[in-house]
C-alpha positions as CSV (number, residue, x, y, z in Angstrom):
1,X,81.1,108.1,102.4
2,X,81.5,104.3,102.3
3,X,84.6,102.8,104.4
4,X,87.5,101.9,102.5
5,X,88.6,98.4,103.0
6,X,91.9,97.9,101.7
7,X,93.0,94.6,100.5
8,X,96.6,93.3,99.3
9,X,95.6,95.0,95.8
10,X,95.5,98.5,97.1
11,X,98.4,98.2,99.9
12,X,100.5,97.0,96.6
13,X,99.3,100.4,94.8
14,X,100.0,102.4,97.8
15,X,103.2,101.0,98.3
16,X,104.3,101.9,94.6
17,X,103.0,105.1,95.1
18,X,105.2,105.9,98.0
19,X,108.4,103.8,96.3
20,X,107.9,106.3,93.5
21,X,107.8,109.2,95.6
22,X,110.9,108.0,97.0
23,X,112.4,107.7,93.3
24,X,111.3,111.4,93.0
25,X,112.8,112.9,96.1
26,X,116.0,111.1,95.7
27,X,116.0,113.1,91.8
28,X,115.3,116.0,93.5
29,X,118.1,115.5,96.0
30,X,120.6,114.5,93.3
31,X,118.9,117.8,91.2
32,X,120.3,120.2,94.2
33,X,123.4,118.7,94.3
34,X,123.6,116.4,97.4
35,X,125.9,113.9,98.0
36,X,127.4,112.2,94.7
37,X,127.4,108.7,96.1
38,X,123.5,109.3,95.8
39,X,121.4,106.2,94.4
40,X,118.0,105.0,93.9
41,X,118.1,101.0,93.4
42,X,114.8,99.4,92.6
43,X,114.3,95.9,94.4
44,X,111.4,93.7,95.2
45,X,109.2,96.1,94.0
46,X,110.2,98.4,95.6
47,X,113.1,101.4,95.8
48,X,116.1,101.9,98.0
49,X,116.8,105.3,98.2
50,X,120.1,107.3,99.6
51,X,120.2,110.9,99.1
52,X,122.7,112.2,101.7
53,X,124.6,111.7,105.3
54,X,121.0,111.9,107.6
55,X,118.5,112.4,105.0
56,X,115.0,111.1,106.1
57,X,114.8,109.6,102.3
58,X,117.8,107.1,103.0
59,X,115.2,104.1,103.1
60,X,113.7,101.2,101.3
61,X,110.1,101.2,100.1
62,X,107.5,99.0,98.7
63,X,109.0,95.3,98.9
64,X,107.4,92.8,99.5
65,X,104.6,93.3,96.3
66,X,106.3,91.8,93.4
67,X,106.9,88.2,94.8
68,X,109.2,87.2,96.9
69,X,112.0,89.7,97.5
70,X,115.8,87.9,96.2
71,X,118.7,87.7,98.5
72,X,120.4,89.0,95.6
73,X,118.6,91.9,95.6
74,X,118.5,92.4,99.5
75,X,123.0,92.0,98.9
76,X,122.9,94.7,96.8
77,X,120.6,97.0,98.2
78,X,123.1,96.2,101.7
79,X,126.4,96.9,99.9
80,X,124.8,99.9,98.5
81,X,124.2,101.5,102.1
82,X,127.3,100.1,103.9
83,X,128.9,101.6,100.8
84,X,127.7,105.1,102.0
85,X,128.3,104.2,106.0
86,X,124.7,104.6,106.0
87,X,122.1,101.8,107.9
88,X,119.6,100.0,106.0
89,X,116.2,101.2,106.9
90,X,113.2,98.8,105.8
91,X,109.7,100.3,105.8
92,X,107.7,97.3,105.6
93,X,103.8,97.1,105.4
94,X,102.2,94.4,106.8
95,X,100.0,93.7,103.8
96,X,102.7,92.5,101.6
97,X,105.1,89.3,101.5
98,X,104.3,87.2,104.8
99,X,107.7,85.4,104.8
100,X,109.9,89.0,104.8
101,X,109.6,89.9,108.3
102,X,111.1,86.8,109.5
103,X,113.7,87.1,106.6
104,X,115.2,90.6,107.7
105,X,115.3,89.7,110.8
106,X,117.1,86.5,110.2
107,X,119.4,88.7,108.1
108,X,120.1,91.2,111.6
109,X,117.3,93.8,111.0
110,X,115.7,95.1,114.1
111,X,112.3,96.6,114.7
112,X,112.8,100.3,115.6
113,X,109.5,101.6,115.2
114,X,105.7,101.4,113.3
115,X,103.7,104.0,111.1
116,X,100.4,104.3,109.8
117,X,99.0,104.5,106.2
118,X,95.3,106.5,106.4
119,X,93.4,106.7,103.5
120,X,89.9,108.6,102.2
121,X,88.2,108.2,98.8
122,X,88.7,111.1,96.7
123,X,84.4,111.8,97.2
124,X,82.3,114.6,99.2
125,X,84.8,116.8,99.1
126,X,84.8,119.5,101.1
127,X,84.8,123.5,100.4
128,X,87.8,125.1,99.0
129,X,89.0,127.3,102.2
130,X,89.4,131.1,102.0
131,X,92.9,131.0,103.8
132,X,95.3,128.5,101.8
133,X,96.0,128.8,98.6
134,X,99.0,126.9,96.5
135,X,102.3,128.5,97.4
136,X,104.2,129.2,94.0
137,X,108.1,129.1,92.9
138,X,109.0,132.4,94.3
139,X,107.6,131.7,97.4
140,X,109.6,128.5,98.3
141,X,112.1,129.7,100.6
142,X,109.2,130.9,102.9
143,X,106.9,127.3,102.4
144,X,109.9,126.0,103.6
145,X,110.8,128.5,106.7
146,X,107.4,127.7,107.9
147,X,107.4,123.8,107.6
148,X,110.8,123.5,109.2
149,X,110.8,125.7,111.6
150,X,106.9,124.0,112.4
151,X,108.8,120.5,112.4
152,X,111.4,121.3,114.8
153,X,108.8,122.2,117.1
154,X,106.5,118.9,116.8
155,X,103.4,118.1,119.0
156,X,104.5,115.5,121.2
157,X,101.7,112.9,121.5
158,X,101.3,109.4,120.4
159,X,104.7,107.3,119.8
160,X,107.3,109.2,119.4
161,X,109.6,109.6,116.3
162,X,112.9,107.1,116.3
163,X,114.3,109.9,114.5
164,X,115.4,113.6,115.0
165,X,117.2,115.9,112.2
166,X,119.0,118.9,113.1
167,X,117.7,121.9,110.7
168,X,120.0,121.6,107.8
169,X,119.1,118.3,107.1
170,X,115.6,118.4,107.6
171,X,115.6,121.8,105.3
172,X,117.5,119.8,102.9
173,X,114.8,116.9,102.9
174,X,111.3,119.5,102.9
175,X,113.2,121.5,99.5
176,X,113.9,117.5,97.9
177,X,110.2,116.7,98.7
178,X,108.9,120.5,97.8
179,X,110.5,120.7,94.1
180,X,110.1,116.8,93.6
181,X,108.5,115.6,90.3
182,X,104.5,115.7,91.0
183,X,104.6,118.2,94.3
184,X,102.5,120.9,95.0
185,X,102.6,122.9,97.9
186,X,100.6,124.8,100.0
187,X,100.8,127.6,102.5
188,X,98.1,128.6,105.0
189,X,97.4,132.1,106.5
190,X,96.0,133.4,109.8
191,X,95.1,137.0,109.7
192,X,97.6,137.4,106.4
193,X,100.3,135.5,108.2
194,X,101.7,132.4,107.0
195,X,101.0,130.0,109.7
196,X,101.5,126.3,108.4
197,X,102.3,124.8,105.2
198,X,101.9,120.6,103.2
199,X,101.9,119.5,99.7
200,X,100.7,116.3,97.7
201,X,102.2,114.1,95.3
202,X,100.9,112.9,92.5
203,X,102.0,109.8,91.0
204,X,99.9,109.1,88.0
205,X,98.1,106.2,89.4
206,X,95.4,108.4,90.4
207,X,96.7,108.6,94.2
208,X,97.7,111.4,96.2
209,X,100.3,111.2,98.6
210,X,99.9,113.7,101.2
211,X,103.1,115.0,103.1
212,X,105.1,117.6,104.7
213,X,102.0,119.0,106.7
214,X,103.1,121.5,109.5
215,X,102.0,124.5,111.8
216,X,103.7,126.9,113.7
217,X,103.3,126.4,117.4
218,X,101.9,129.9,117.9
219,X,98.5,128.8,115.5
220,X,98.2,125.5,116.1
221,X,94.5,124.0,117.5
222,X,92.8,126.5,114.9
223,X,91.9,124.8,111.9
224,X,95.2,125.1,109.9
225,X,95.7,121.7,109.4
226,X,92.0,120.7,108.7
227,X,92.1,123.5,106.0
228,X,95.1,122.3,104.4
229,X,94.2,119.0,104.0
230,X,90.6,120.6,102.2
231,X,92.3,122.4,100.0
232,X,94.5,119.3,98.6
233,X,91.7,117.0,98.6
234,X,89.9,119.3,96.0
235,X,92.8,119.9,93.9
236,X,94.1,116.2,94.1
237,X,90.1,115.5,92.8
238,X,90.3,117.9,90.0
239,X,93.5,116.4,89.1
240,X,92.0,113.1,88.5
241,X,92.7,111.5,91.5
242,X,91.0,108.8,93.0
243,X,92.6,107.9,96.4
244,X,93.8,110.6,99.4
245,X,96.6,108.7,101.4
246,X,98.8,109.6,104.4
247,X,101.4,108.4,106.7
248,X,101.4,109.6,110.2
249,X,102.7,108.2,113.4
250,X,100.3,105.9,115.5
251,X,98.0,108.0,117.9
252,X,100.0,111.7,116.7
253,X,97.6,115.1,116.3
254,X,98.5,114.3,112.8
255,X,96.3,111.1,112.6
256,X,94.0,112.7,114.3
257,X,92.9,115.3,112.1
258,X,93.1,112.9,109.0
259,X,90.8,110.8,110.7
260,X,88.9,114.2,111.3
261,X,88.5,114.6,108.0
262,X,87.6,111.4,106.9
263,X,90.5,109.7,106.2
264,X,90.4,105.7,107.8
265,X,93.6,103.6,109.0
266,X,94.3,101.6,106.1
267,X,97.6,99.4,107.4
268,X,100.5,99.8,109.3
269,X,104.1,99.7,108.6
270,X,107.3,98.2,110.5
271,X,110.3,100.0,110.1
272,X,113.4,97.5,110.4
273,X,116.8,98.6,110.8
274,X,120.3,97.1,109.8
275,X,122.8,98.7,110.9
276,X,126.3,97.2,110.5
């Protein structure tokens, strides 16, 4: 498989990708009910998404693609949040507008943390495994015991997350990502026992956005994870899909096994906070 070099064209497609995504799990939110002050704003490019007090999808994706970003629109998107009591969280990839770092900054953002965006080619796939298979309607409420109750218990190793949900909340977020426009989940079994769980999103721009990827402590370090992410690169290609990306904190067992699989370190993203 050749390497993937990703220039300023494909960080701008990934970066739409993941500000629709947003767009879509802020619907879902506002589809179950959540918090009526809900919004999606799109600025720069990009989205600002608030779904609800804590939710992991109160952020602001893709700017910095579309030109430069207006104060106007960064006034807005501010109002917006402080409207909500909620900070301003920027995730910012280093690919796009040069000048916008030193903007937010200049505007009171603060660097709280970094991510990583992996990629693979959507080529040399590999066999469908015997043990996942896609995890239908009826069988939500367990995709989603599995992958929360997996998060809750995360491998500690690399940086370590800025953030923490209780369970509520980070149920909340897996059901908003889970029943999103474009989602399909997956569940993974170890002797007939559900034993870690991840979807992919589809965007229609022929990439697939690989998230909410979890194992239960008790079966981790036996191939769940490398299965799961086999199984949604072969659907993802019979969908249509060119392009297999992922975010994962720097130097987690999560990167690992993407890079395990193929997958190469595309970019990174800062994540700049205003809080006010």
């Amino acid at each position: 498989m050749a390497a993937l070099f990703c220039d300023t064209a494909l960080a701008a497609r990934i970066e739409r990708a993941e500000a629709e995504f947003m767009a879509a799990c802020a619907a879902a939110g506002r589809g179950r009910g959540a918090d009526p002050h809900g919004f999606t704003i799109r600025v720069g490019g990009g989205v600002a998404t608030y779904v609800e007090p804590g939710s992991p999808f109160n952020k602001v994706a893709g700017l910095g693609f579309d030109g430069p970003t207006p104060d106007a629109g960064l006034d807005a998107v501010e109002r917006a949040y402080a409207a909500v009591g909620c900070p301003v969280q920027v995730e910012l990839s280093i690919l796009g507008d040069a000048a916008l770092p030193e903007r937010l900054t200049g505007r009171g953002y603060r660097l709280a943390s970094f991510e990583n965006v992996l990629g693979r080619p959507l080529t040399d796939i590999p066999s469908y495994p015997p043990n996942v298979s896609r995890s239908p309607e009826g069988e939500l409420q367990t995709w989603l015991d599995v992958v929360v109750e997996a998060f809750l218990h995360e491998d500690v190793e690399g940086i370590a997350s800025f953030e923490e949900f209780p369970r509520a909340i980070l149920e909340a977020a897996e059901r908003d990502q889970a029943t999103s426009a474009g989602a399909t989940r997956y569940l993974a079994r170890r002797d007939g026992v559900p034993a870690g769980g991840a979807l992919y999103h589809a965007t229609g721009d022929g990439i697939a956005q690989f998230a909410g990827a979890a194992t239960l402590p008790e079966h981790r370090r036996r191939g769940v994870q490398t299965a799961l992410l086999a199984a949604r690169l072969a659907d993802a290609h019979a969908a249509g899909c060119d392009l297999a990306v992922v975010t994962t904190r720097p130097g987690s067992p999560s990167q690992r096994n993407v890079q395990r699989a193929g997958f190469e370190l595309l970019y990174t993203r800062a994540v700049l906070i205003l809080e006010k």
